[in-house]
C-alpha positions as CSV (number, residue, x, y, z in Angstrom):
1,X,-124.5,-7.7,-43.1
2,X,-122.1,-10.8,-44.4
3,X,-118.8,-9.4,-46.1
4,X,-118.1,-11.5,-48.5
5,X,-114.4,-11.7,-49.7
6,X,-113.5,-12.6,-53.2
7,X,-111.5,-16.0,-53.4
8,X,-108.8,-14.0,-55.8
9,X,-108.5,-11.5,-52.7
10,X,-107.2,-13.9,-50.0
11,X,-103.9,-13.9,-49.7
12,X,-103.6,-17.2,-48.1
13,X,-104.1,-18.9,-51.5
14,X,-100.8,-17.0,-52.5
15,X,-98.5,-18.1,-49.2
16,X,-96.6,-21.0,-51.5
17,X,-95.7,-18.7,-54.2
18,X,-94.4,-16.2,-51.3
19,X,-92.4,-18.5,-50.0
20,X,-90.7,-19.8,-53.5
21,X,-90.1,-16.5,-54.6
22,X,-88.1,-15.6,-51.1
23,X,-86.7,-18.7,-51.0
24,X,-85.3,-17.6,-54.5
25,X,-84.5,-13.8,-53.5
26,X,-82.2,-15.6,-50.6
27,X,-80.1,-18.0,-53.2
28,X,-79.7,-15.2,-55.4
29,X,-78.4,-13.0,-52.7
30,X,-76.0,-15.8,-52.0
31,X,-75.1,-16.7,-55.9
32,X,-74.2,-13.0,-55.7
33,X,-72.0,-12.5,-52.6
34,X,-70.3,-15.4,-53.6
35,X,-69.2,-14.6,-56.9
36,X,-68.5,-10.8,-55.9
37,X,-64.8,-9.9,-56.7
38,X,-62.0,-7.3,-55.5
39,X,-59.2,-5.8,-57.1
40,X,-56.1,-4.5,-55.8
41,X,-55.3,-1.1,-56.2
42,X,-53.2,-0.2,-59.0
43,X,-51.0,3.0,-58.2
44,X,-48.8,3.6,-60.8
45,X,-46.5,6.8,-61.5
46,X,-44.7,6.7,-58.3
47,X,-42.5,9.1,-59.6
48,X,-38.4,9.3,-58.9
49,X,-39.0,7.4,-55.4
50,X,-35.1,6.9,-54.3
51,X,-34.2,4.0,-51.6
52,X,-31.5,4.2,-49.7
53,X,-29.5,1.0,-49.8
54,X,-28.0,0.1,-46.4
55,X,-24.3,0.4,-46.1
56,X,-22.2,-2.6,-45.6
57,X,-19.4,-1.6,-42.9
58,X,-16.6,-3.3,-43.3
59,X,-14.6,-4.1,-39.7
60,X,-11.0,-4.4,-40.2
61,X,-9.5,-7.8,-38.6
62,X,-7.3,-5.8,-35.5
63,X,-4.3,-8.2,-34.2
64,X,-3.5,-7.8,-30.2
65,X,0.3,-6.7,-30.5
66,X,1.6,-7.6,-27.2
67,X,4.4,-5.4,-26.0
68,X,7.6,-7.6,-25.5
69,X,9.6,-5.6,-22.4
70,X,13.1,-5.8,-22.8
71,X,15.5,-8.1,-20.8
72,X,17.5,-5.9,-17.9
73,X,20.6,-5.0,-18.9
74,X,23.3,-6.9,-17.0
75,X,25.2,-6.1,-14.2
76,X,27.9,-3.9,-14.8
77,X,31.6,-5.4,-14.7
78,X,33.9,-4.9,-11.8
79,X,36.8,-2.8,-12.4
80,X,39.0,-5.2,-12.1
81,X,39.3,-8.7,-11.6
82,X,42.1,-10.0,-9.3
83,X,42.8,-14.1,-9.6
84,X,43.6,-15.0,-6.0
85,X,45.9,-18.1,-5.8
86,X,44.6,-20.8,-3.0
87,X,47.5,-21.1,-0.4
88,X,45.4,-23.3,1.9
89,X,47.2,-27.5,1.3
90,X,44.0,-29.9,1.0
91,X,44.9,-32.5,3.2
92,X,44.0,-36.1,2.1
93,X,42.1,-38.1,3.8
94,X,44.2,-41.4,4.5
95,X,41.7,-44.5,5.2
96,X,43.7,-46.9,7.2
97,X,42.2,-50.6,7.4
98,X,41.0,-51.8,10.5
99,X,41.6,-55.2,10.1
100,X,43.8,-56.5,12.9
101,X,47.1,-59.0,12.0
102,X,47.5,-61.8,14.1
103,X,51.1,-60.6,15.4
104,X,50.0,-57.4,16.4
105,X,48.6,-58.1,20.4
106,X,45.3,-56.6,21.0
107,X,44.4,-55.0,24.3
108,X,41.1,-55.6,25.9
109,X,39.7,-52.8,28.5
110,X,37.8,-54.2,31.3
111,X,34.9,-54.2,31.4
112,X,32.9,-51.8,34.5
113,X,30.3,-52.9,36.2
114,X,27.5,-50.3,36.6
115,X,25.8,-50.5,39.5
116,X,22.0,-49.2,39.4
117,X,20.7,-46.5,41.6
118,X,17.9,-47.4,43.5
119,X,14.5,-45.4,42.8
120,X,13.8,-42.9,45.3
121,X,10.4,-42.3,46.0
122,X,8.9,-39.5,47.7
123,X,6.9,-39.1,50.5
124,X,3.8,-40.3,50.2
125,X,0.5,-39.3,51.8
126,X,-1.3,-41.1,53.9
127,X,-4.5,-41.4,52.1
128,X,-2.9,-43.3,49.1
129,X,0.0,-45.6,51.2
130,X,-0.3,-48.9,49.4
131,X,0.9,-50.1,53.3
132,X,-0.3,-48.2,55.9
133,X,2.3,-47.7,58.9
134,X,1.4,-50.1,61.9
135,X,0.8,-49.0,65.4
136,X,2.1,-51.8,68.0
137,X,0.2,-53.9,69.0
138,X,-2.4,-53.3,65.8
139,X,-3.2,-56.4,63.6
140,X,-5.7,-57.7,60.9
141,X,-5.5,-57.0,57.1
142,X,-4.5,-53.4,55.1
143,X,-8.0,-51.7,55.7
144,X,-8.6,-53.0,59.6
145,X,-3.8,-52.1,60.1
146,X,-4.9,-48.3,58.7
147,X,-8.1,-47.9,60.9
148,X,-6.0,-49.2,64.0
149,X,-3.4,-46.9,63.3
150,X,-5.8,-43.7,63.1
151,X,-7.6,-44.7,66.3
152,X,-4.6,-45.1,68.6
153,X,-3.2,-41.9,67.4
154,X,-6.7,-40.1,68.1
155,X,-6.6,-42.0,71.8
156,X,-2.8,-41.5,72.3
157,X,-3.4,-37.5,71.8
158,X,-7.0,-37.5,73.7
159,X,-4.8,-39.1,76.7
160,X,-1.7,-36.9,76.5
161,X,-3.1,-33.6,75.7
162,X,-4.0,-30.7,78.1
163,X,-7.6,-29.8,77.4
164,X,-7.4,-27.5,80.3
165,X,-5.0,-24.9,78.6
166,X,-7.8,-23.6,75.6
167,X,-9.5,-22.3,79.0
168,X,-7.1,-20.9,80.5
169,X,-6.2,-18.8,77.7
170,X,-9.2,-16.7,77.6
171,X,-10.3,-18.1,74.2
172,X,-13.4,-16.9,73.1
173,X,-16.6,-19.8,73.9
174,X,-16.9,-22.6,70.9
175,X,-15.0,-25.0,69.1
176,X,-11.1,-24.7,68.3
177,X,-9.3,-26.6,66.4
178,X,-5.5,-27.2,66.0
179,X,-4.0,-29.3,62.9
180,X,-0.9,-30.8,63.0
181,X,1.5,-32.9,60.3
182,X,3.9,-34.8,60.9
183,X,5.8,-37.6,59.1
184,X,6.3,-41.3,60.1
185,X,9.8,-41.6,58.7
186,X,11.2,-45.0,57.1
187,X,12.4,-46.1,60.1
188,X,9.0,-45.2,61.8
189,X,10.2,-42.5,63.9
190,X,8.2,-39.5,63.9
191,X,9.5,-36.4,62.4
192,X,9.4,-32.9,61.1
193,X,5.9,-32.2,63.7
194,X,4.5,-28.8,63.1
195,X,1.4,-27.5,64.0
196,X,-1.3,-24.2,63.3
197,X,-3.7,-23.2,65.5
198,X,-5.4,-20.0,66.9
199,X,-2.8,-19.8,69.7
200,X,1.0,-20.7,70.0
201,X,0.4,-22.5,73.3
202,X,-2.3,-24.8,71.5
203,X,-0.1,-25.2,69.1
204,X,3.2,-26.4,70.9
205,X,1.0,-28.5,73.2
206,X,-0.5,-30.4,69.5
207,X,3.6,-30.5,69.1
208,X,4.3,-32.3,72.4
209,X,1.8,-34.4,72.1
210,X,2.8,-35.9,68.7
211,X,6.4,-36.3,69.4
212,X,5.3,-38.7,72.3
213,X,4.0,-41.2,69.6
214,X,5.5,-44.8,69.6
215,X,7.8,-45.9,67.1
216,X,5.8,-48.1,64.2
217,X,6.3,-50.3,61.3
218,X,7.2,-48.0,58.7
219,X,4.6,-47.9,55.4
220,X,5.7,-49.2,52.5
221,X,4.9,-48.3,48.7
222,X,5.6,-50.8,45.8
223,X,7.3,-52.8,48.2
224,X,9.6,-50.7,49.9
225,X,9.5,-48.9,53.0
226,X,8.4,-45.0,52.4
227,X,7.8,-41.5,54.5
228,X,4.0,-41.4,55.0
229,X,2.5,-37.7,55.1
230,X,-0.1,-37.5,58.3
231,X,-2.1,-34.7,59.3
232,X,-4.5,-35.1,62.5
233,X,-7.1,-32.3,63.5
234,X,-7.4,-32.1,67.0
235,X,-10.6,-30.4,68.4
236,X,-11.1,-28.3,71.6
237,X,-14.4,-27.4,73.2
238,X,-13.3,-23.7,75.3
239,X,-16.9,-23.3,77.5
């Protein structure tokens, strides 16, 4: 069976006319909004409302009074004041001139002549003589005069002295040694020998010894003849 719809029933024919009229709801809901107004509420009658008004303090303008101290009082006065009279003469100082007349003879002191002491110099030791002592019978130049003199000394005691005696003084086995100083004067004697060594005989054998050394050229230092300081180590081998 075929339903058949009337044409005035079909709302499709009626969809423009929809749409106008909501399109018109919509502007006047706009117009509306728009145009709406407020008021602000009017409260009247407050009734004896009292406000405070603040309180301007006044600050009185204060002035920093500094406190003056006062001045301390003076010293009190002596008793009693005694005026003492100045016996004391002030002698005057006369200023005589010192110009000279030509009557008056003038004396002249000689004149002494001072005579300058010569500079002593010290002993000096061997290791820093400016001129080595000479040996006799040593030449060449400073170096090969110093080397000279220390090997003739070394053979000179090797010669002389009495290894025999370490032994014979029941020294314990091993090497000994004896040092002596002595001085090579500025004449070129030798002087003031002394010796230490682990025994007395050792050591006044070392003494002997040395004091048979030859006389030599004395050293000299800054060009004048000197004491030279020399100290010789002898060895001895006690089996």
């Amino acid at each position: 069976m075929e339903v058949k719809k009337s044409p005035k029933a079909n709302l499709e024919n009626f969809s423009k006319l929809f749409m106008q009229l909501g399109l018109v709801l919509a502007l006047l809901i706009t117009y509306l909004s728009i145009e709406f107004k407020t008021y602000d509420r009017d409260i009247s009658d407050l009734g004896n409302a009292m406000f405070d008004e603040e309180l301007e303090e006044e600050i009185p303008i204060t002035q920093r009074i500094e406190q003056i101290k006062p001045p301390p009082p003076p010293p009190p006065a002596p008793e009693k004041i005694e005026v003492v009279e100045d016996e004391k003469e002030v002698e005057e100082t006369v200023l005589e001139s010192t110009e000279t007349d030509e009557n008056e003879a003038v004396e002249v002191e000689e004149i002494e002549e001072v005579v300058e002491e010569e500079e002593v110099i010290e002993d000096v030791p061997f290791a820093i003589i400016e001129d080595a002592p000479i040996y006799p019978g040593c030449k060449g130049s400073k170096a090969e005069l110093k080397q000279c003199l220390q090997d003739q000394i070394q053979k000179h005691v090797f010669k002389k002295y009495n290894t025999g005696l370490a032994s014979e003084l029941g020294l314990d086995p091993g090497k000994k040694k004896v040092y002596v100083q002595f001085k090579i004067s500025r004449t070129g004697d030798i002087t003031e020998v002394a010796a230490r060594g682990p025994h007395a005989r050792l050591e006044k054998e070392a003494i002997r010894v040395v004091e048979m050394l030859p006389k030599m050229i004395p050293g000299k230092q800054r060009g004048r003849a000197v004491a030279v300081k020399y100290t010789l180590p002898i060895t001895l081998q006690v089996e």
